[in-house]
N, CA and C atoms as a LAMMPS dump frame, in Angstrom:
ITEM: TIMESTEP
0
ITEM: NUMBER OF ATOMS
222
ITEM: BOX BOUNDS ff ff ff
-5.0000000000000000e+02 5.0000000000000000e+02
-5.0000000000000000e+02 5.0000000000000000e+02
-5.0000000000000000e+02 5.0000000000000000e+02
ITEM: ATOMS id mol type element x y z
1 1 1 N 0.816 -1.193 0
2 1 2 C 0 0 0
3 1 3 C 0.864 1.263 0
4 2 1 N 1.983 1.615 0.642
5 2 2 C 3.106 2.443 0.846
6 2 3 C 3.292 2.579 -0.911
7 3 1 N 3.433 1.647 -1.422
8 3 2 C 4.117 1.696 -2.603
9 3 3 C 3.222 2.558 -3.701
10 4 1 N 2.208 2.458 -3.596
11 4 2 C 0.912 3.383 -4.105
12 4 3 C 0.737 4.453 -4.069
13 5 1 N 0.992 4.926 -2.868
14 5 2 C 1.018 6.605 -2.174
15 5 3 C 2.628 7.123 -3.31
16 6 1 N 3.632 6.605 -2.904
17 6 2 C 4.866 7.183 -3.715
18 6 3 C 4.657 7.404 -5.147
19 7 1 N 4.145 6.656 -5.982
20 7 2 C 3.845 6.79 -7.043
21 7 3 C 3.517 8.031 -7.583
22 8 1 N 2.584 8.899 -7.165
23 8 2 C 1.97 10.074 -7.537
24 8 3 C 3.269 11.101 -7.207
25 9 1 N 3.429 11.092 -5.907
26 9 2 C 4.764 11.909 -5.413
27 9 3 C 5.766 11.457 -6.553
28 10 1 N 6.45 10.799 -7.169
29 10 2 C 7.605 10.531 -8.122
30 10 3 C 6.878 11.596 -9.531
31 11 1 N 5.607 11.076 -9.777
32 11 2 C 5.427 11.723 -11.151
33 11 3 C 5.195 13.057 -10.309
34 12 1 N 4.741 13.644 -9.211
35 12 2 C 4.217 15.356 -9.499
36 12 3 C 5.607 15.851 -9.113
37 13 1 N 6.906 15.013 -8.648
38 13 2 C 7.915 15.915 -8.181
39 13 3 C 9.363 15.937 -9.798
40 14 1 N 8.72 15.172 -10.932
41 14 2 C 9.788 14.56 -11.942
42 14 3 C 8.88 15.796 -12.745
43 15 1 N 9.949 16.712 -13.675
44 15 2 C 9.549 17.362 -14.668
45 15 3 C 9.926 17.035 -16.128
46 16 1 N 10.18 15.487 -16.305
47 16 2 C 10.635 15.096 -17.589
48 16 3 C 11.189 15.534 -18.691
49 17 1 N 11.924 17.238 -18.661
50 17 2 C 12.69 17.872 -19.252
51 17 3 C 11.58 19.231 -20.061
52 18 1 N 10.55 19.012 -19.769
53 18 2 C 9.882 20.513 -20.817
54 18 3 C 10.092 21.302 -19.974
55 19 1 N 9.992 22.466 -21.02
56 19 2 C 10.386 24.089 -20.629
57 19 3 C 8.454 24.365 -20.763
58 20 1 N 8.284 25.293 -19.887
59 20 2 C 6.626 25.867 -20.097
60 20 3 C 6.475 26.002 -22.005
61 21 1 N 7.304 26.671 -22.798
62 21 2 C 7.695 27.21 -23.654
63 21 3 C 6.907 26.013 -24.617
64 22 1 N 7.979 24.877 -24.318
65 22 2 C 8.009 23.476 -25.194
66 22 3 C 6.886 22.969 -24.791
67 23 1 N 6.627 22.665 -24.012
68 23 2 C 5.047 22.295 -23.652
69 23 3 C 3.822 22.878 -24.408
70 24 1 N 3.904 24.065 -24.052
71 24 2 C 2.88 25.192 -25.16
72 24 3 C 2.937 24.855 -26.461
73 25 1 N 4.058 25.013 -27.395
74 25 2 C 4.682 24.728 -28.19
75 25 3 C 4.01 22.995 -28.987
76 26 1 N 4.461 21.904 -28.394
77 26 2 C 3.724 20.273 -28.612
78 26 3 C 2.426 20.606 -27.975
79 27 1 N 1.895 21.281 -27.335
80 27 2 C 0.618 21.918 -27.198
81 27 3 C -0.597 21.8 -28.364
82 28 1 N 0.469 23.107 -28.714
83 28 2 C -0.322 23.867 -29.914
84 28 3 C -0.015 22.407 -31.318
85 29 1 N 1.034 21.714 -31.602
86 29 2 C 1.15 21.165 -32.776
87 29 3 C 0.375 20.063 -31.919
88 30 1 N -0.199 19.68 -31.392
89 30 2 C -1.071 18.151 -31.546
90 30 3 C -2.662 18.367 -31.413
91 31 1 N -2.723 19.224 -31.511
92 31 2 C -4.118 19.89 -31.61
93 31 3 C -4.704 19.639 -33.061
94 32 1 N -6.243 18.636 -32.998
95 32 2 C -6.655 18.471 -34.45
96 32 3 C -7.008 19.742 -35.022
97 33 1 N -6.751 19.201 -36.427
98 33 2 C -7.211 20.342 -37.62
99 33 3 C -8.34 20.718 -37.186
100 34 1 N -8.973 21.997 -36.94
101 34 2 C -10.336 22.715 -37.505
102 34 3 C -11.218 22.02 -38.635
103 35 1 N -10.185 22.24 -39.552
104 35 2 C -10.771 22.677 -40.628
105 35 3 C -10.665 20.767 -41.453
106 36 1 N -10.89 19.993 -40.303
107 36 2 C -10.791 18.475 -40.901
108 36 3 C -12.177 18.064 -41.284
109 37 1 N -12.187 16.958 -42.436
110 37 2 C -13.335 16.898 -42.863
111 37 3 C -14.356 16.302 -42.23
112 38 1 N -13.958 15.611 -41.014
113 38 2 C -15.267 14.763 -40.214
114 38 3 C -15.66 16.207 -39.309
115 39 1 N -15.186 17.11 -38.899
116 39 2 C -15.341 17.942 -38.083
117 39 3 C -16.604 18.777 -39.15
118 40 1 N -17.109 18.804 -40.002
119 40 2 C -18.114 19.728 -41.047
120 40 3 C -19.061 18.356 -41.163
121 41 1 N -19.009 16.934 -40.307
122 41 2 C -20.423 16.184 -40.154
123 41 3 C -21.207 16.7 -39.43
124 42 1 N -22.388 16.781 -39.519
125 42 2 C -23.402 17.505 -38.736
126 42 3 C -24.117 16.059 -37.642
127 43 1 N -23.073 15.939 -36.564
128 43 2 C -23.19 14.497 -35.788
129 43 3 C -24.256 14.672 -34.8
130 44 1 N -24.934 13.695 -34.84
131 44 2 C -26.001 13.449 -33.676
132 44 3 C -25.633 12.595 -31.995
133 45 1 N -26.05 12.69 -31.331
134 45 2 C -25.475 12.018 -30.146
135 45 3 C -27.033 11.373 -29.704
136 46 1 N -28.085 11.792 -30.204
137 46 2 C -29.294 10.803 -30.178
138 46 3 C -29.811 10.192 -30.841
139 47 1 N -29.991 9.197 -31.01
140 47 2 C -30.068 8.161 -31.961
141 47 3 C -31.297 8.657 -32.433
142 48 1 N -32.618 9.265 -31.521
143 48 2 C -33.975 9.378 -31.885
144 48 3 C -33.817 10.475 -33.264
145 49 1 N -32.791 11.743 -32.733
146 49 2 C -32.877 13.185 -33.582
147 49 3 C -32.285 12.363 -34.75
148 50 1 N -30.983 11.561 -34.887
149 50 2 C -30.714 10.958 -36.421
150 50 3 C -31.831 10.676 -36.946
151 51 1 N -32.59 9.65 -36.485
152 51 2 C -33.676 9.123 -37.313
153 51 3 C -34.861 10.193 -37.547
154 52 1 N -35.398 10.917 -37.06
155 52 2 C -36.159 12.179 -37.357
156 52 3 C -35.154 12.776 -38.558
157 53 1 N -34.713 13.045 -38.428
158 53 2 C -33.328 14.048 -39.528
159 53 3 C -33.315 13.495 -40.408
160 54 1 N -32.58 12.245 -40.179
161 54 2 C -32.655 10.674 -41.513
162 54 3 C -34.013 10.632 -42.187
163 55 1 N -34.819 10.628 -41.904
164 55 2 C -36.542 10.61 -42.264
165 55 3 C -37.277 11.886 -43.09
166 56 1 N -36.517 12.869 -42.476
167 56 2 C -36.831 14.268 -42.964
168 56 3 C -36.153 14.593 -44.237
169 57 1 N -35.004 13.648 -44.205
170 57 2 C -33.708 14.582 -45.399
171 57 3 C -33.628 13.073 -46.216
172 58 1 N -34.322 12.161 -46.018
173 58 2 C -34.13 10.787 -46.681
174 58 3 C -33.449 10.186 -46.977
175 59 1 N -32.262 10.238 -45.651
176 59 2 C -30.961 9.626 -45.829
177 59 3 C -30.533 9.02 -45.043
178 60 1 N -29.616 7.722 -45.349
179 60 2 C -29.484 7.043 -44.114
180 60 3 C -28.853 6.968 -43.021
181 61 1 N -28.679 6.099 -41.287
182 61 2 C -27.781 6.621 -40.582
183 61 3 C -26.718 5.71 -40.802
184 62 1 N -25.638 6.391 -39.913
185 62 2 C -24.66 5.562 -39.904
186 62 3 C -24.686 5.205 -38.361
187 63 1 N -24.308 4.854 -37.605
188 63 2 C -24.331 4.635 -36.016
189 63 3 C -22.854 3.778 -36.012
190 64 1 N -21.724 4.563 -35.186
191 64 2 C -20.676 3.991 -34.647
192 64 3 C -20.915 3.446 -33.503
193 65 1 N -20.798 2.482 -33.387
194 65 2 C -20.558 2.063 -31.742
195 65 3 C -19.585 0.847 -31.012
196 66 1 N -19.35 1.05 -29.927
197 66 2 C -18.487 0.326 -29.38
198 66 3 C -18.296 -0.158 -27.719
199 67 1 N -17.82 -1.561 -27.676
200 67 2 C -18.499 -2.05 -26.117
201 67 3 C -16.795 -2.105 -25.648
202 68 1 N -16.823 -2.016 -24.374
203 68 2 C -15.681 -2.009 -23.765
204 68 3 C -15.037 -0.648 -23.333
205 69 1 N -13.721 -0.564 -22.877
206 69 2 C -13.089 0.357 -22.556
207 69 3 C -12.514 1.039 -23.568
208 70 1 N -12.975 2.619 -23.346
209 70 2 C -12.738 3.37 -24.471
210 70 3 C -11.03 3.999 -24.982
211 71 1 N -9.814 3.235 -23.903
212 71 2 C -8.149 2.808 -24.263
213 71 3 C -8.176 1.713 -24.653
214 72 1 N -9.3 0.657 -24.617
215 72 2 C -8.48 -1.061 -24.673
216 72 3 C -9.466 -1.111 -26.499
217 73 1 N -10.672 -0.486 -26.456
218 73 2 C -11.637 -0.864 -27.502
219 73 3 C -11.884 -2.821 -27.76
220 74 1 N -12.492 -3.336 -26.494
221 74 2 C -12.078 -4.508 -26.304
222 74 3 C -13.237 -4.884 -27.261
């Protein structure tokens, strides 16, 4: 149990070499595009409003989905 508590203390007291600067910096470059093309889908998060929408505009859905943990995608 000791060994648990240290853990956090090692990573909040280790600054793994960034400068505030460089940090900001890989910050700003891993940040997705704006202007990417899934980002101009007009996405639903309720399945009911797709199908109203889908019904209205006569087109079909697509529905992603996925079971498990959203790091393992088991």
């Amino acid at each position: 149990m000791k060994l648990l508590l240290l853990i956090p203390l090692f990573f909040a007291q280790t600054t793994f070499g960034l400068t505030e600067a460089e940090f900001q910096k890989l910050h700003r470059e891993l940040q997705p595009d704006p202007k990417a093309t899934w980002r101009t889908i007009p996405w639903k998060t309720s399945v009911l409003d797709a199908q109203a929408a889908a019904a209205r505009e006569g087109k079909p859905i697509f529905i992603w989905a996925m079971d498990g943990h959203p790091l393992g995608c088991t």
